[in-house]
Every structure is written in C-alpha cells, then in structure tokens.
Backbone as CSV, one residue per row, in Angstrom:
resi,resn,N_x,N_y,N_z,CA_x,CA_y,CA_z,C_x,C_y,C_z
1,UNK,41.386,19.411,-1.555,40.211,19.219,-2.415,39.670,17.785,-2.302
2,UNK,40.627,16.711,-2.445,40.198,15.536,-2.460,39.485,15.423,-1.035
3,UNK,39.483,15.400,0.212,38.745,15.501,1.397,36.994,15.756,1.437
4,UNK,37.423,17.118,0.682,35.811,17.260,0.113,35.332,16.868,-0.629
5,UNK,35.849,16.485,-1.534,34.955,15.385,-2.525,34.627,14.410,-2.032
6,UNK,35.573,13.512,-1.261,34.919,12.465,-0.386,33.887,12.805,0.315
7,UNK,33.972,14.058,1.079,32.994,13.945,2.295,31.412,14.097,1.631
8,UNK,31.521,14.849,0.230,30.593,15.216,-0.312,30.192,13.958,-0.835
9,UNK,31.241,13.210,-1.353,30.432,12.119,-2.116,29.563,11.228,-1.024
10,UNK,30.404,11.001,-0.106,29.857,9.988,1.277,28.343,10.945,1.443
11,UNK,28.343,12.179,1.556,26.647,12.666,1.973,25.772,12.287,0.894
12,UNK,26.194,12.445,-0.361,25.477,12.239,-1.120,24.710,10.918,-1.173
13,UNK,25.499,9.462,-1.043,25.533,8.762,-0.740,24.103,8.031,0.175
14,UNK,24.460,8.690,1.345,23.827,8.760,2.770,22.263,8.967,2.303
15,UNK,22.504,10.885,1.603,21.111,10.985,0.836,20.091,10.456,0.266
16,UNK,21.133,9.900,-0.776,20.498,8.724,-1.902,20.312,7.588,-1.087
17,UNK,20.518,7.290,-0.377,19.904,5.832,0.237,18.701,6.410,1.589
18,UNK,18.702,7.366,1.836,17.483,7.910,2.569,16.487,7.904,1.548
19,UNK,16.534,8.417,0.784,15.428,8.594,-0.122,14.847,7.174,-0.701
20,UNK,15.849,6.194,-1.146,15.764,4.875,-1.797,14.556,4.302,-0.299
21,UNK,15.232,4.464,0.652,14.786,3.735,1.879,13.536,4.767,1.989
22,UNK,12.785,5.688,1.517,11.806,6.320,1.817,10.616,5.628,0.772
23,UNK,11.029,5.828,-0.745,10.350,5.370,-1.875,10.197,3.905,-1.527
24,UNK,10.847,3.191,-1.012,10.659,1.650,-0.446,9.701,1.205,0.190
25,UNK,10.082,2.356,1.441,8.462,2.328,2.335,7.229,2.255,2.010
26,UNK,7.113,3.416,1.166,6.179,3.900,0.448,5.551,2.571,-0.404
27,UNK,6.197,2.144,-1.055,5.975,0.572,-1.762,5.153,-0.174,-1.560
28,UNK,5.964,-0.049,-0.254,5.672,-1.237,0.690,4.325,-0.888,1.306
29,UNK,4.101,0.214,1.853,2.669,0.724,2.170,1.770,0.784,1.134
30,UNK,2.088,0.774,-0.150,0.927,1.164,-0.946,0.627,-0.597,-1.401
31,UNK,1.744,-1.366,-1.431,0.918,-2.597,-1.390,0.270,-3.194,-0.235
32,UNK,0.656,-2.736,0.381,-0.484,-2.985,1.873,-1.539,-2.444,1.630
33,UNK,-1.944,-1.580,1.606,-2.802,-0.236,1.311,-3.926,-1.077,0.661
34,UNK,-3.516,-1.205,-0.485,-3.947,-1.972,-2.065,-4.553,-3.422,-1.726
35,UNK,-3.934,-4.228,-1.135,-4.278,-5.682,-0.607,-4.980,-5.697,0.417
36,UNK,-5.556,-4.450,1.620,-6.467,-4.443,2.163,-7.696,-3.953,1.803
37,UNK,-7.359,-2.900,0.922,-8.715,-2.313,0.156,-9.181,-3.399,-1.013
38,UNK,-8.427,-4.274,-1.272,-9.016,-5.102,-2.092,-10.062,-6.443,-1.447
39,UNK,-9.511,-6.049,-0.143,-9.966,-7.283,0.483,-11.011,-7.037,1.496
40,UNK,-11.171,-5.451,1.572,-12.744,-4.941,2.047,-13.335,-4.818,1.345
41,UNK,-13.318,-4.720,-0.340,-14.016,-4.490,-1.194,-14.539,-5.866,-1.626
42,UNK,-13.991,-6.897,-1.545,-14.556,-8.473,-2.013,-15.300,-8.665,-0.688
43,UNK,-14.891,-8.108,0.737,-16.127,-8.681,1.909,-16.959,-7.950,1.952
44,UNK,-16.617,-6.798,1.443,-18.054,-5.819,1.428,-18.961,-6.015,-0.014
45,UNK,-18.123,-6.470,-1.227,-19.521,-7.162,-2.173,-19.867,-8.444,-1.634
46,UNK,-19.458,-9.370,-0.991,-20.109,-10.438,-0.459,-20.924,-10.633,0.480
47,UNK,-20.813,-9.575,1.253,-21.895,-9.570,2.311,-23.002,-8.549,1.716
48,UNK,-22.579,-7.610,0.934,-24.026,-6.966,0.088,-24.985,-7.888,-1.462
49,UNK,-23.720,-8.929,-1.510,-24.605,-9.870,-2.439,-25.679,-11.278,-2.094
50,UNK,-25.170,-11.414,-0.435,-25.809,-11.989,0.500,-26.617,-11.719,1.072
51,UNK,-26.592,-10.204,1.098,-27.901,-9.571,2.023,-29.159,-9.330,0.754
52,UNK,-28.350,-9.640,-0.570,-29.619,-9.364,-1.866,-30.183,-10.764,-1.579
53,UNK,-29.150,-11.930,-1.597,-30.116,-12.628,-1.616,-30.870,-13.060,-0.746
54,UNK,-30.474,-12.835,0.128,-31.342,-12.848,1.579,-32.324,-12.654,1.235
55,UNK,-32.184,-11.073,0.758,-33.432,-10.229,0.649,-34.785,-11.066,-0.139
56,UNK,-34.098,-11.835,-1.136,-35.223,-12.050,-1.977,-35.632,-13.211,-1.768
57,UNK,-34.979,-14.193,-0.784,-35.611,-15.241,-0.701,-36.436,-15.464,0.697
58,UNK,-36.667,-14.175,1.321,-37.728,-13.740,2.313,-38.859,-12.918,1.326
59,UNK,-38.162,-12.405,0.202,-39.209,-11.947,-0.447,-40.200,-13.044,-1.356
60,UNK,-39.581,-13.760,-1.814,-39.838,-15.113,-2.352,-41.251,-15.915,-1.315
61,UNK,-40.829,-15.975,0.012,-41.633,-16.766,0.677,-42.642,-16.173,0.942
C-alpha cells in the first residue's frame, strides 16, 4: 500500500505543479497582454489628439 501512496502522491505532485506552472504563464501573458494594450492605446490617443490638433490649426489658418 505504502508504494502507492507514494507513487500517487509524487503524480499528484507533478500535477499540481503543471498546473501552478500553467496559471503562471498565463500571468505572465496577461500582464504582457495588458502593458501592450495599454501602450497602443496611449499611442493611438496621441497620435489621434495630434492629428485634432493638426486638424485645427490648418483649420485656423
């Protein structure tokens, strides 16, 4: 009996740290994810708040 409990506990083990090491990834991608979409979203309002004012100071003249 004791054999299998080990071997079972050791998979379990194995399991639980696949998964830990999956949810990690995941983390880790979604703060990537997050810190690039944040950072197309500030160059993409800056270049559309540049092209307003562009706009208006050709409209201006």
């Amino acid at each position: 009996m004791k054999t299998i409990e080990k071997f079972l506990n050791i998979n379990y083990n194995i399991e639980v740290k696949k998964v830990l090491d999956k949810i990690n990834s995941l983390k880790f991608y979604a703060k990537l994810y997050f810190f690039y979409e944040g950072l197309f979203k500030g160059l993409f309002l800056m270049c559309f708040y540049k092209y307003i004012c562009i706009q208006d100071t050709i409209v201006e003249k």
